[in-house]
N, C-alpha and C positions, 0 to 999 in steps of 0.2 A: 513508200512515200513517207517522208518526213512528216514530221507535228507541221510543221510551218504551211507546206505543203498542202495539207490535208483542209486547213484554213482556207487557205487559197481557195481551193478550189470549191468549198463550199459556199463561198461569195458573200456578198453579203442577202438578209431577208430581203425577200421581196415584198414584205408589207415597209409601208414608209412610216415612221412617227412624227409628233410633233411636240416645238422645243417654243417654250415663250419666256422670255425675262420678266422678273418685276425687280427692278430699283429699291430695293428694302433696307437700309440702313436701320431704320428703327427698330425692325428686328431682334439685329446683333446686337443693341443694344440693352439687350433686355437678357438677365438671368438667367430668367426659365427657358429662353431658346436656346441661350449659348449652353446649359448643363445639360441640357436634351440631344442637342447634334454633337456634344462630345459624351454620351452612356447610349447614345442610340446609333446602329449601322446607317449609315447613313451617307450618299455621293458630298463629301465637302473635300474643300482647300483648307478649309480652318486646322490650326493646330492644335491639340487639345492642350490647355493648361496657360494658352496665351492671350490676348486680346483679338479682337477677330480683328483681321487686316482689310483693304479695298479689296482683296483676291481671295477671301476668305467665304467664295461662292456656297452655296447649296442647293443640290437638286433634289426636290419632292417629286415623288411621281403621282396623277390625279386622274382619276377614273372617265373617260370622255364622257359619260353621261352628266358628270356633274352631282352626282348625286349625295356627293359627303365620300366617299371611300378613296381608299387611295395608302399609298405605303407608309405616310406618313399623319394619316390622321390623328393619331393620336399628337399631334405637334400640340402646342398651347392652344386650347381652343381660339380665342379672339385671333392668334395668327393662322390656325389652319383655316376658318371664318373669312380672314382678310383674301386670302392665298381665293380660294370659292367663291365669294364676292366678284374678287378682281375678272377670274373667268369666266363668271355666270353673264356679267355686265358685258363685258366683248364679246362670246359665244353665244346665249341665249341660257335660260334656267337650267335646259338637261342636254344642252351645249349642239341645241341642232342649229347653230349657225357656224358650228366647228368645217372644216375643209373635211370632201368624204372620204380624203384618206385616210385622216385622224378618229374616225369614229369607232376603231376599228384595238387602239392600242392606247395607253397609258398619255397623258401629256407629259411633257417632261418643264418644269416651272421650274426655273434658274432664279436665285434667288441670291442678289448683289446687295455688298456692301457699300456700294457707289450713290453717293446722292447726284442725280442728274434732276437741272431743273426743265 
Protein backbone atom coordinates (compact mmCIF):
# COMPACT_ATOMS: atom_id res chain seq x y z
CA UNK A 1 0.00 0.00 0.00
CA UNK A 2 1.29 3.36 -0.75
CA UNK A 3 1.87 6.53 1.77
CA UNK A 4 -1.16 8.15 0.00
CA UNK A 5 -3.03 5.06 0.35
CA UNK A 6 -2.34 4.34 3.77
CA UNK A 7 -3.94 8.01 4.69
CA UNK A 8 -6.79 6.85 2.89
CA UNK A 9 -7.71 4.52 4.54
CA UNK A 10 -6.97 5.62 7.91
CA UNK A 11 -9.93 8.33 7.49
CA UNK A 12 -10.31 10.93 9.02
CA UNK A 13 -10.63 11.00 13.50
CA UNK A 14 -13.67 10.36 14.63
CA UNK A 15 -13.59 12.92 17.37
CA UNK A 16 -14.97 16.16 15.60
CA UNK A 17 -13.21 19.75 16.77
CA UNK A 18 -14.35 23.14 16.84
CA UNK A 19 -13.18 26.17 14.72
CA UNK A 20 -14.50 29.93 15.71
CA UNK A 21 -13.21 33.31 14.04
CA UNK A 22 -12.72 36.49 15.87
CA UNK A 23 -12.32 39.64 13.47
CA UNK A 24 -9.10 41.02 14.98
CA UNK A 25 -7.26 43.62 13.03
CA UNK A 26 -6.10 45.42 16.13
CA UNK A 27 -4.10 42.69 16.77
CA UNK A 28 -1.85 42.85 13.76
CA UNK A 29 -1.52 45.93 14.48
CA UNK A 30 0.47 45.72 17.27
CA UNK A 31 4.39 44.91 17.56
CA UNK A 32 4.45 42.49 19.99
CA UNK A 33 1.92 40.20 18.11
CA UNK A 34 3.38 40.49 14.77
CA UNK A 35 7.23 39.70 16.38
CA UNK A 36 5.60 36.80 18.27
CA UNK A 37 3.63 34.85 15.24
CA UNK A 38 6.83 35.46 13.25
CA UNK A 39 9.90 33.74 16.40
CA UNK A 40 6.89 31.48 17.37
CA UNK A 41 5.59 28.17 15.40
CA UNK A 42 2.62 29.01 14.82
CA UNK A 43 -0.67 27.98 12.13
CA UNK A 44 -0.45 31.70 9.99
CA UNK A 45 -0.68 33.10 6.43
CA UNK A 46 1.52 35.99 7.57
CA UNK A 47 4.78 36.47 5.86
CA UNK A 48 7.45 36.94 8.15
CA UNK A 49 9.31 40.34 7.61
CA UNK A 50 6.11 42.01 5.76
CA UNK A 51 3.17 43.83 6.88
CA UNK A 52 0.41 41.60 7.77
CA UNK A 53 -2.18 41.45 4.94
CA UNK A 54 -6.33 40.87 5.08
CA UNK A 55 -5.15 36.98 4.63
CA UNK A 56 -2.55 37.09 6.96
CA UNK A 57 -4.81 34.67 9.37
CA UNK A 58 -3.79 33.02 12.70
CA UNK A 59 -4.79 29.99 14.41
CA UNK A 60 -4.35 29.64 18.39
CA UNK A 61 -5.38 26.50 19.61
CA UNK A 62 -7.61 27.01 23.46
CA UNK A 63 -8.07 24.42 26.03
CA UNK A 64 -12.24 23.69 25.93
CA UNK A 65 -12.20 24.24 29.61
CA UNK A 66 -11.36 27.60 29.21
CA UNK A 67 -9.22 27.71 31.82
CA UNK A 68 -6.04 29.99 30.56
CA UNK A 69 -3.96 27.15 28.65
CA UNK A 70 -3.82 26.55 25.36
CA UNK A 71 -0.76 26.50 22.64
CA UNK A 72 -0.50 29.72 22.40
CA UNK A 73 -0.73 31.25 25.79
CA UNK A 74 2.02 32.59 26.20
CA UNK A 75 0.70 35.29 23.22
CA UNK A 76 0.76 39.07 24.73
CA UNK A 77 -1.14 38.61 27.65
CA UNK A 78 -3.92 41.55 27.04
CA UNK A 79 -4.48 39.58 23.54
CA UNK A 80 -4.32 35.99 24.76
CA UNK A 81 -7.01 37.82 27.80
CA UNK A 82 -8.93 39.25 24.67
CA UNK A 83 -8.89 35.81 22.67
CA UNK A 84 -10.43 34.06 26.60
CA UNK A 85 -12.76 36.72 27.16
CA UNK A 86 -14.22 36.61 23.68
CA UNK A 87 -14.88 32.65 24.44
CA UNK A 88 -15.57 32.61 28.00
CA UNK A 89 -18.60 35.39 27.01
CA UNK A 90 -20.16 33.00 24.20
CA UNK A 91 -19.41 29.56 25.85
CA UNK A 92 -19.64 30.03 29.66
CA UNK A 93 -16.43 30.66 32.24
CA UNK A 94 -15.01 26.76 31.88
CA UNK A 95 -17.00 26.83 28.38
CA UNK A 96 -19.85 24.32 29.58
CA UNK A 97 -22.10 26.03 27.08
CA UNK A 98 -19.42 24.82 24.44
CA UNK A 99 -21.37 22.03 21.89
CA UNK A 100 -20.54 18.25 23.60
CA UNK A 101 -18.49 17.48 20.92
CA UNK A 102 -16.16 20.24 21.43
CA UNK A 103 -15.42 19.46 25.02
CA UNK A 104 -13.49 16.94 24.27
CA UNK A 105 -10.38 18.61 21.88
CA UNK A 106 -8.63 22.08 21.54
CA UNK A 107 -10.88 25.11 20.02
CA UNK A 108 -9.28 26.16 17.01
CA UNK A 109 -9.68 30.47 17.14
CA UNK A 110 -8.98 31.86 13.73
CA UNK A 111 -7.72 34.99 14.01
CA UNK A 112 -8.44 37.75 11.02
CA UNK A 113 -7.15 40.65 9.80
CA UNK A 114 -10.49 41.81 8.40
CA UNK A 115 -12.43 44.56 10.00
CA UNK A 116 -16.06 43.51 9.67
CA UNK A 117 -18.67 45.80 11.06
Amino acid sequence: MDRLQKVLSRGIEPEIGFHVVLNAPEFFERKDFVDYIEREPVFTWHRPGKLPGDYADVVVLVEPSLNGEGTESDLPDDIWNTVLGVLRQSFGDNGERLPAFARSRHIAVRLTNIEVD
